[in-house]
C-alpha positions as CSV (number, residue, x, y, z in Angstrom):
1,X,134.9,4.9,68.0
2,X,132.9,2.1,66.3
3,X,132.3,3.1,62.6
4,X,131.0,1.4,59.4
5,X,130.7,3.1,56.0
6,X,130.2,0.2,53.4
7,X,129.8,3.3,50.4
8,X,133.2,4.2,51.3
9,X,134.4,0.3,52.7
10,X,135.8,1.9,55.8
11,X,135.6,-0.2,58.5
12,X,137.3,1.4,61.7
13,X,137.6,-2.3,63.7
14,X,137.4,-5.7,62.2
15,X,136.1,-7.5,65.0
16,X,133.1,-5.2,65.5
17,X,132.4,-5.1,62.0
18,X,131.9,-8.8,62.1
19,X,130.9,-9.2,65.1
20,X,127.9,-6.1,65.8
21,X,126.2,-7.8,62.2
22,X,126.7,-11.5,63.8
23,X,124.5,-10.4,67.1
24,X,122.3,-7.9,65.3
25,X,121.1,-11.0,63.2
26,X,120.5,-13.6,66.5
27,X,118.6,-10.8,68.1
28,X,116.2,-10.6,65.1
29,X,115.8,-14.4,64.5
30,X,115.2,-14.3,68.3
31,X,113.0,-11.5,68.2
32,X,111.4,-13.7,65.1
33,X,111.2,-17.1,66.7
34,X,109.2,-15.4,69.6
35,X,106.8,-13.2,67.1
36,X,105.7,-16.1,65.5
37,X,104.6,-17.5,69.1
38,X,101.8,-14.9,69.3
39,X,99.2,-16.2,66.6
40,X,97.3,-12.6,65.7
41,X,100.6,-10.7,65.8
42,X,102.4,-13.2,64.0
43,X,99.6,-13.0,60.8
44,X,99.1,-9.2,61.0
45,X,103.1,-8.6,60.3
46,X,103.1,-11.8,57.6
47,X,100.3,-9.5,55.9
48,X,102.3,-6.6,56.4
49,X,105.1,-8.2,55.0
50,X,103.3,-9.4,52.1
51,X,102.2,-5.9,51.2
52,X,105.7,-4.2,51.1
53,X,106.4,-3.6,48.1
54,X,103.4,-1.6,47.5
55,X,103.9,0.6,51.0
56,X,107.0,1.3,49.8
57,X,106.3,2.7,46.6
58,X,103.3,4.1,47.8
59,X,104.3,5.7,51.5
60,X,105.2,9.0,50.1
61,X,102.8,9.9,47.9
62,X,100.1,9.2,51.2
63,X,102.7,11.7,52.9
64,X,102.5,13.9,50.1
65,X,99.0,13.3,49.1
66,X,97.3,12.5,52.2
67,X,99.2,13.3,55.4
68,X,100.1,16.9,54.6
69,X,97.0,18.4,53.3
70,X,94.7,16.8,56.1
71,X,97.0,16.8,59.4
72,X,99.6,20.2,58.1
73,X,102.9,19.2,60.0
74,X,100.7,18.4,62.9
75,X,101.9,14.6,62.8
76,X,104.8,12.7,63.9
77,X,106.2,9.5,62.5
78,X,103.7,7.3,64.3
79,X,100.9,8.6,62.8
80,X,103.0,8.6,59.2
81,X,103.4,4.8,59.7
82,X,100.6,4.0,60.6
83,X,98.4,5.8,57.7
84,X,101.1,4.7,55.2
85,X,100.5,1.1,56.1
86,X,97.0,1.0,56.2
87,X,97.0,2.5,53.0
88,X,99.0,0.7,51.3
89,X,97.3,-2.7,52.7
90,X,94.0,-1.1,51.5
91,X,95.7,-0.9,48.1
92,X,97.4,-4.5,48.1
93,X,93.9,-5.6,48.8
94,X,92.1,-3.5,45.9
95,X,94.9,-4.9,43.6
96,X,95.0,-8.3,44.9
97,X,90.9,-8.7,43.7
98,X,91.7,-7.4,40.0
99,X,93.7,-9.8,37.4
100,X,94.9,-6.6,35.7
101,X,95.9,-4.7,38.4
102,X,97.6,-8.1,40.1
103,X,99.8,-8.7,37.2
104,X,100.8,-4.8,36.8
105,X,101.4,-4.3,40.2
106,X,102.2,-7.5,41.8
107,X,103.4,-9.3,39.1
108,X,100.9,-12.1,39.2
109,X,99.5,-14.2,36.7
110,X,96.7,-16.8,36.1
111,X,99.2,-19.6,35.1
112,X,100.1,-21.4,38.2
């Protein structure tokens, strides 16, 4: 039995512990090298990925907020993505367009 539990640093077999990391990590540039192929893919997830931080923060409270009181527990985790993305690009987008908000929430200023 393969296990890993870096908390407790208890790694069961050495050579899978380097080893499942080391091909986890060529699949994804892989996986990366042929994303970026595929032009409108490729800028939707860059846009994605430039909006993180705020889904992150903000991917609960649409749970909470949102989700919940519209849908009930009538929703699975596609739909929770989903919303929580959207709605967090919507609010990357609103804060991206004020100087206040940009350099309270996305820590951007005018000097360049």
């Amino acid at each position: 039995n393969f296990k890993i539990d870096m908390k407790t640093t208890d790694y069961s077999n050495l050579i899978f512990t380097v080893l499942v990391p080391t091909i986890c990590f060529f699949m994804f540039k892989l996986l990366a090298e042929k994303i970026q192929r595929f032009r409108l893919m490729s800028t939707v997830l860059s846009n994605i990925g430039k909006a993180s931080l705020i889904i992150m923060y903000t991917h609960i409270y649409v749970r909470e907020l949102i989700i919940k009181p519209i849908l009930e527990d009538k929703y699975g985790i596609s739909i929770y993505i989903i919303i929580s993305i959207i709605v967090g690009m919507l609010l990357f987008n609103f804060a991206n367009k004020s100087k206040v908000l940009s350099f309270l929430l996305l820590g951007k200023s005018d000097k360049s």
